[in-house]
C-alpha positions in Angstrom: 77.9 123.9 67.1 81.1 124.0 65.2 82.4 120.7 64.0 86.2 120.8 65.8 87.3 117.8 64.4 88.9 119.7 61.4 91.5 121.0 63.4 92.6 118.2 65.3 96.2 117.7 65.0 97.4 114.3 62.7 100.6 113.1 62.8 102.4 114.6 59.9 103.7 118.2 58.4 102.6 120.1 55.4 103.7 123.5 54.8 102.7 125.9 52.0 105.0 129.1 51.3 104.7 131.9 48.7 107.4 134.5 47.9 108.8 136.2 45.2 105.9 134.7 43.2 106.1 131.3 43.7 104.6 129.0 45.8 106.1 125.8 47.8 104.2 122.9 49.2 106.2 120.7 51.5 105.3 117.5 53.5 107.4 115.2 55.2 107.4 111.4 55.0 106.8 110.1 58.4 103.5 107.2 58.8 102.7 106.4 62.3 100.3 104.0 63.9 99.4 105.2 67.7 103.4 105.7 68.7 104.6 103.3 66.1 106.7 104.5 62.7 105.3 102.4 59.9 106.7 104.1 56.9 109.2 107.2 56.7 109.2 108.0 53.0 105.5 108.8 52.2 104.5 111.6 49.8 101.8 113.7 51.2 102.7 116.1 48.7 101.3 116.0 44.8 101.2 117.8 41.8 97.3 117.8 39.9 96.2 119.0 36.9 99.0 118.8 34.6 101.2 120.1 37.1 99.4 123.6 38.2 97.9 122.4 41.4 99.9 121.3 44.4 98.1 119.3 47.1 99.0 118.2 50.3 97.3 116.1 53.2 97.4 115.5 56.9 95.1 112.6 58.4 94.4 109.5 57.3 96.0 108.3 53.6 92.8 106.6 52.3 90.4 109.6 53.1 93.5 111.8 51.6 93.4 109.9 48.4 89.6 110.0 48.0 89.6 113.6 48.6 92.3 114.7 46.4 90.0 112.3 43.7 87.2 114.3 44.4 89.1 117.9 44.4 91.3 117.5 41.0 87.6 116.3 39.5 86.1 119.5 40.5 89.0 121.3 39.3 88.9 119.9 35.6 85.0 120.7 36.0 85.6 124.2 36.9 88.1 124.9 34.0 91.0 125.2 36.8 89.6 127.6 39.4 91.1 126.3 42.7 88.8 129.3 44.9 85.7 127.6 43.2 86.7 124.0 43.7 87.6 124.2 47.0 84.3 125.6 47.8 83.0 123.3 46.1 84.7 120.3 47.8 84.3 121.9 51.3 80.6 122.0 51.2 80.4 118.4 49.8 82.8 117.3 52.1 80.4 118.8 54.6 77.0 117.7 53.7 77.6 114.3 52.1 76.9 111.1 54.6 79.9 109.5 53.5 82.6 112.2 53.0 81.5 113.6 56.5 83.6 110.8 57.9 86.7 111.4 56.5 89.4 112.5 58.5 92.0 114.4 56.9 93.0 118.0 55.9 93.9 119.2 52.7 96.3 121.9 51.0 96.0 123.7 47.6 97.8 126.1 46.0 98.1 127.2 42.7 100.6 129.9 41.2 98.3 133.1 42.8 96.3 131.1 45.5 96.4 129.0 48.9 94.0 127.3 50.6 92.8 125.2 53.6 90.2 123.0 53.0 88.3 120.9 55.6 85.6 118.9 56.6 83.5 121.5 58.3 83.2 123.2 55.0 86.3 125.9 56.0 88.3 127.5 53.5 90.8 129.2 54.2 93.1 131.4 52.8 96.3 132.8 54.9 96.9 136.0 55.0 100.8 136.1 54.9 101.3 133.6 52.3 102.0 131.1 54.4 100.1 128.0 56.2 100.7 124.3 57.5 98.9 121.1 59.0 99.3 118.3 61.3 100.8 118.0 64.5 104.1 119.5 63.0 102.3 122.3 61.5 102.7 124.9 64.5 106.2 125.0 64.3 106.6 124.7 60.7 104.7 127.5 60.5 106.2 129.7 63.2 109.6 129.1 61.5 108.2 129.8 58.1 106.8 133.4 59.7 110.0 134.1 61.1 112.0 133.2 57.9 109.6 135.2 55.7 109.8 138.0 58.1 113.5 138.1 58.6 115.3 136.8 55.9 115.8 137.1 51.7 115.5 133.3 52.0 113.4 131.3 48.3 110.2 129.8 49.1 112.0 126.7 48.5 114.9 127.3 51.2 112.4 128.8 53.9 110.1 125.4 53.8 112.9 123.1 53.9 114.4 125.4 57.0 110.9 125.5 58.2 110.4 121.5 58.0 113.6 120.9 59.6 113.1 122.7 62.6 109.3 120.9 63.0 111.8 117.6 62.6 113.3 118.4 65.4 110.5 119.2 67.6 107.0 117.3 66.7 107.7 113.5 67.2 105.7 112.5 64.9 107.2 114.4 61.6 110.5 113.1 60.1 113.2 115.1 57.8 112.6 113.3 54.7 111.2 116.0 52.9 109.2 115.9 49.3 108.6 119.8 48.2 107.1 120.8 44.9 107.2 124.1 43.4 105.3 126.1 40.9 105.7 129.9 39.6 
């Protein structure tokens, strides 16, 4: 039986977007508790190894943080090879007693590659260059298709557009943005 869990929406949006070889990561700031704002300038967006790596997270922070610990140390074992590390993460994440019970999802990208990586020991890689999480991530990601598809619009332009427009719809994403970038 497949472990649905890992696709549960959480109350936040991440978006990753490639074009014209480079690659975007953008998350917005919101923290909620049940239907309750706590914080609205979080970063759930972050640069790892020396800068090369962006990562981004939807679920809970502390689960988040102890993955991303776990991920940039597989990286820096793996000489920098995000494919390998994420596989590598994914089936820990999967088979160890503890991780098991983390609840978050996680984005990487480096300057060639993207991926989803969750507890169920998926990763996955999109296939137009563009992907997002958490409750916001539908419609950041329809509006990132459509921009893609439609427009000569930066990487950088189309996930702020993108981000905006989940603002507006998924209650539970805000419009205070962090993006990183990398070529």
């Amino acid at each position: 039986m497949h472990d649905t869990r890992a696709f549960e929406t959480h109350g936040t949006t991440v978006l990753a977007v490639r074009r014209d070889g480079r690659v975007v990561m953008a998350g917005d700031g919101q923290v909620s508790q049940g239907n309750t704002i706590i914080k609205s300038g979080a970063a759930k967006v972050r640069r790892i190894l020396d800068g090369r790596v962006l990562t981004g997270f939807a679920g809970s922070t502390a689960d988040a943080l102890t993955l991303f610990e776990r991920f940039e140390a597989r990286l820096k074992d793996l000489n920098g090879n995000l494919a390998r590390a994420s596989v590598e993460l994914a089936k820990e994440w999967r088979t160890d007693r503890a991780l098991r019970r983390l609840d978050a999802l996680l984005l990487v990208a480096d300057a060639s590659r993207t991926f989803l990586i969750t507890g169920s020991g998926d990763v996955i890689e999109p296939d137009e260059g563009v992907i997002a999480i958490g409750s916001g991530g539908p419609y950041a990601l329809a509006a990132a298709r459509a921009l893609l598809r439609h427009t000569s619009l930066s990487a950088a332009e189309i996930a702020r557009e993108a981000m905006a427009i989940a603002a507006s719809i998924c209650v539970f994403t805000n419009d205070h943005v962090t993006l990183e970038e990398i070529a």
